[in-house]
C-alpha positions in Angstrom: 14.1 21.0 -22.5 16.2 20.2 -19.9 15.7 20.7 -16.1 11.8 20.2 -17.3 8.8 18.8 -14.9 7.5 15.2 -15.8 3.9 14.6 -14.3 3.1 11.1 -14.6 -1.0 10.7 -14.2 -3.5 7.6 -16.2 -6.2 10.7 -16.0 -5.4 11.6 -19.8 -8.6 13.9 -20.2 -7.2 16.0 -17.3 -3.2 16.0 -18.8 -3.8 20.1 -19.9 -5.8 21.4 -16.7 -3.0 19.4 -14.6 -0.2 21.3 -17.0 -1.8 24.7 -16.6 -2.4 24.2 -12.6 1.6 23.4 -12.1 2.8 25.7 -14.5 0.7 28.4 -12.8 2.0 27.2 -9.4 5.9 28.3 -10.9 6.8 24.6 -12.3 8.7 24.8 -15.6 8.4 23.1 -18.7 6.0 20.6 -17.6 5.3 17.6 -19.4 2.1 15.7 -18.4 2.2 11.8 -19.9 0.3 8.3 -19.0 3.6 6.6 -20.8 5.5 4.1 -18.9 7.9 1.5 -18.9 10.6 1.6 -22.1 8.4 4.5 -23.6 8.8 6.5 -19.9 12.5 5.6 -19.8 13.5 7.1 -22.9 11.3 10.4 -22.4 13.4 10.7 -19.0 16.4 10.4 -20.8 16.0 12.7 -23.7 14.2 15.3 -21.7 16.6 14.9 -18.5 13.9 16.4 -16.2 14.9 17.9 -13.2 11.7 16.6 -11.4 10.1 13.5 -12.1 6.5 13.6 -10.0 4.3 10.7 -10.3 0.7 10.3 -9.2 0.4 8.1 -6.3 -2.3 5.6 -7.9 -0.4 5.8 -11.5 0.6 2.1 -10.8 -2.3 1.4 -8.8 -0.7 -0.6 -5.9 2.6 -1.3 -7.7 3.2 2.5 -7.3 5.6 2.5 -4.4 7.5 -0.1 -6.0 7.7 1.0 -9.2 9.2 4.1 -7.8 11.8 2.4 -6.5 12.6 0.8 -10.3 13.2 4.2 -11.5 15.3 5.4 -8.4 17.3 2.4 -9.7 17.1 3.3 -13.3 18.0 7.2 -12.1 19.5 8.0 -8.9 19.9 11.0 -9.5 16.8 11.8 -10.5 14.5 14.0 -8.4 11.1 11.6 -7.8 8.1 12.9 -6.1 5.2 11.1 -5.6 1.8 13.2 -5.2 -1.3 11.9 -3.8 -4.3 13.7 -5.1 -6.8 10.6 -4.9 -7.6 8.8 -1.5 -4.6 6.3 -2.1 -4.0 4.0 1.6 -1.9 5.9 4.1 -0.6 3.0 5.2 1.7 2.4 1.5 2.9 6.1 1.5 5.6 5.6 3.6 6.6 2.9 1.0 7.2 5.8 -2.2 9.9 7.3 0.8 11.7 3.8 1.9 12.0 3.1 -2.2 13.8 6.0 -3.1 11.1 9.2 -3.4 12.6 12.0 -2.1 8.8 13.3 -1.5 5.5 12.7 -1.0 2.7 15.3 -0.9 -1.1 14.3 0.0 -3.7 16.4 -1.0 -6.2 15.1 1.7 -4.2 16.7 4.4 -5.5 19.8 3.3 -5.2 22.6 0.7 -3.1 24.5 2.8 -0.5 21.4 3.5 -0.6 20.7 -0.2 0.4 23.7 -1.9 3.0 24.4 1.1 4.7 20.8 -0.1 4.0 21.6 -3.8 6.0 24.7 -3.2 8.8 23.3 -1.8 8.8 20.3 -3.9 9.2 23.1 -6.9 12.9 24.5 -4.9 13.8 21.0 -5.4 13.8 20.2 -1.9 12.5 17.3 0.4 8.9 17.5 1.8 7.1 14.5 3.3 3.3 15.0 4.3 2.8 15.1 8.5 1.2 12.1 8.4 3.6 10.2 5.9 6.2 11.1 8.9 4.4 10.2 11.8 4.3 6.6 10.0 7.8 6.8 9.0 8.8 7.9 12.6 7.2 4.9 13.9 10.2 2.6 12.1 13.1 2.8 13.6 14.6 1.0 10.9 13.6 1.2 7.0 12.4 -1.8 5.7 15.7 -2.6 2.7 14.4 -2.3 -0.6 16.8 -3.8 -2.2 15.7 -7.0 -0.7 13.4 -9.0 -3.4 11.1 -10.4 -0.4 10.7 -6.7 0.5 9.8 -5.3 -2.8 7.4 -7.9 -4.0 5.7 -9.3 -0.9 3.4 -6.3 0.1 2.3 -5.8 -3.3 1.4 -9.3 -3.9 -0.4 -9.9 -0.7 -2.5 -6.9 -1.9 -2.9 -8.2 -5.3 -4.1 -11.1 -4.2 -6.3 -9.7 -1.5 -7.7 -7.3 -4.7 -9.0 -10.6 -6.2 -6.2 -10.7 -9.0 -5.1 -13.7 -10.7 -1.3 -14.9 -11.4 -1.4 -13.6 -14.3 -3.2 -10.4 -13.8 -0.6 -10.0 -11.1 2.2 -10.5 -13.3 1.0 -7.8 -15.7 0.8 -4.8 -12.6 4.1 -5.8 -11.3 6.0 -6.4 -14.5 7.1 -9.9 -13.7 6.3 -13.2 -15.3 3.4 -15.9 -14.0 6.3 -17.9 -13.0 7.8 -15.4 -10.9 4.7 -14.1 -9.2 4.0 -18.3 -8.6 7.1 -17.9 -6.7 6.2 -14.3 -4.5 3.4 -15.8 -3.9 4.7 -19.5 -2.5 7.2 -17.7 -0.2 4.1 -15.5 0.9 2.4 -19.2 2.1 5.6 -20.5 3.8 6.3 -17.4 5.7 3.1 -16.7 7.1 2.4 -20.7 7.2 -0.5 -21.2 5.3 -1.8 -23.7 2.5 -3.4 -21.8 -0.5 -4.8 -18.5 -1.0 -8.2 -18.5 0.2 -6.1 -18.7 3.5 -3.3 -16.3 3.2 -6.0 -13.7 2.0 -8.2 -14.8 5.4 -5.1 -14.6 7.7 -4.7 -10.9 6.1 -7.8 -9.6 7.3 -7.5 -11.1 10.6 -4.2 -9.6 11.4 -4.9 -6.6 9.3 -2.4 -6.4 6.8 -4.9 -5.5 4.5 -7.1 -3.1 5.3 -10.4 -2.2 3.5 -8.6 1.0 2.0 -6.0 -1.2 0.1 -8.8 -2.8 -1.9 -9.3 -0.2 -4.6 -6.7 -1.8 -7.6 -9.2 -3.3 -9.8 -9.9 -3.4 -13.1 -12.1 -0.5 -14.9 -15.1 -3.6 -15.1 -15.5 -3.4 -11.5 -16.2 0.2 -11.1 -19.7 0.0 -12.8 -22.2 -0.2 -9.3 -23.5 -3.5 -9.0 -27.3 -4.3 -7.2 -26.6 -6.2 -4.6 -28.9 -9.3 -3.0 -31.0 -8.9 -0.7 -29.1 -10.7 2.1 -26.2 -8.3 1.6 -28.2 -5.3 1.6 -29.3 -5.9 5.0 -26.1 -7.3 6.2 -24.6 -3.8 5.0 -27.1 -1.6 7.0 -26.7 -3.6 9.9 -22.9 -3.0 10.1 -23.4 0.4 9.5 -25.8 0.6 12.5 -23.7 -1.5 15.0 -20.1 -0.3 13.7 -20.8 2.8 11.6 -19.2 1.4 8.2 -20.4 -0.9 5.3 -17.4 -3.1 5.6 
């Protein structure tokens, strides 16, 4: 099956509809999988797709930079990523700076969507408007290659998300060790002491912004009751700033 399409989503009870929806929009062969790692690697190799697209929260915040692992793995391989949740604008340009050759956001509208889908399928470049308006901003993109580059933002996030070392390790692929060691050159270059301060100093420069923190685990989805103190704090902010946050 070579020259086939690899979708790679985590929403397995949607893996036929999301088949039937590409193949009807002209893609060939396509293949529609929640593997990854090893299992991912040898499917790419036996099947030798010609377009490897990859939901944007498939890696949860890891995403971009797991991207980048595969551009390593495959250079020549065609990655696209393809945001059809509300994943943070501010890491798209991220999937472009580690090797995607496109990025395609369905919440710039139908219309913009299927125009990059389509173009994605001639094997082509597309990158959303917005994506490029970020990218444009950067005169310079950030290098990839560095280690501090590819493991800082995701770390900061992680830990921002409420993840432990080890929970950290496990998204990113990495040991405890290593993610001890992200996470020590995160406190000596922004000069701070543990973590409850790093993740403060986040939020007041706004590294991390209230759309990053969606990576948790499935526990945290269930709705919670909240006390009442919160309650009200929430509907004052609402009133005076119109948001919950």
């Amino acid at each position: 099956m070579a020259g086939a399409t690899i979708f790679l989503s985590r929403a397995t009870m949607l893996h036929r509809e999301t088949k039937e929806r590409l193949e009807k929009l002209g893609f060939e062969d396509v293949i529609v999988t929640d593997i990854d790692k090893d299992a991912l690697n040898f499917l790419i190799r036996k099947e030798k797709p010609k377009l490897l697209m990859i939901d944007s929260a498939f890696y949860q915040a890891c995403t971009p930079y797991m991207t980048g692992e595969l551009h390593r793995l495959f250079p020549k391989l065609n990655i696209a990523a393809i945001s059809v949740y509300d994943y943070p604008q501010s890491l798209a340009p991220w999937f472009i700076w580690h090797g995607a050759t496109s990025y395609a956001n369905l919440w710039e509208g139908y219309e913009e969507f299927h125009k990059g889908l389509e173009i994605i399928k001639q094997g082509k470049s597309y990158i959303s408007p917005k994506t490029q308006e970020l990218i444009d901003l950067h005169p310079e993109w950030p290098d990839t290659k560095s280690k501090v580059t590819k493991r800082m933002q995701e770390c900061l996030i992680l830990l921002c998300c409420g993840f432990e070392p080890q929970r950290i390790g496990e998204e990113l692929g990495i040991t405890k060790k290593t993610v001890y060691n992200h996470i020590g050159f995160l406190y000596e270059t922004f000069h701070v002491r543990n973590r409850e301060e790093m993740v403060a100093l986040a939020w007041q420069m706004g590294i991390v912004t209230q759309s990053d923190i969606r990576f948790y685990g499935a526990d945290n989805n269930k709705k919670k009751s909240l006390p009442e103190w919160a309650a009200i704090k929430m509907r004052n902010n609402e009133r005076i700033y119109g948001y919950a946050g």
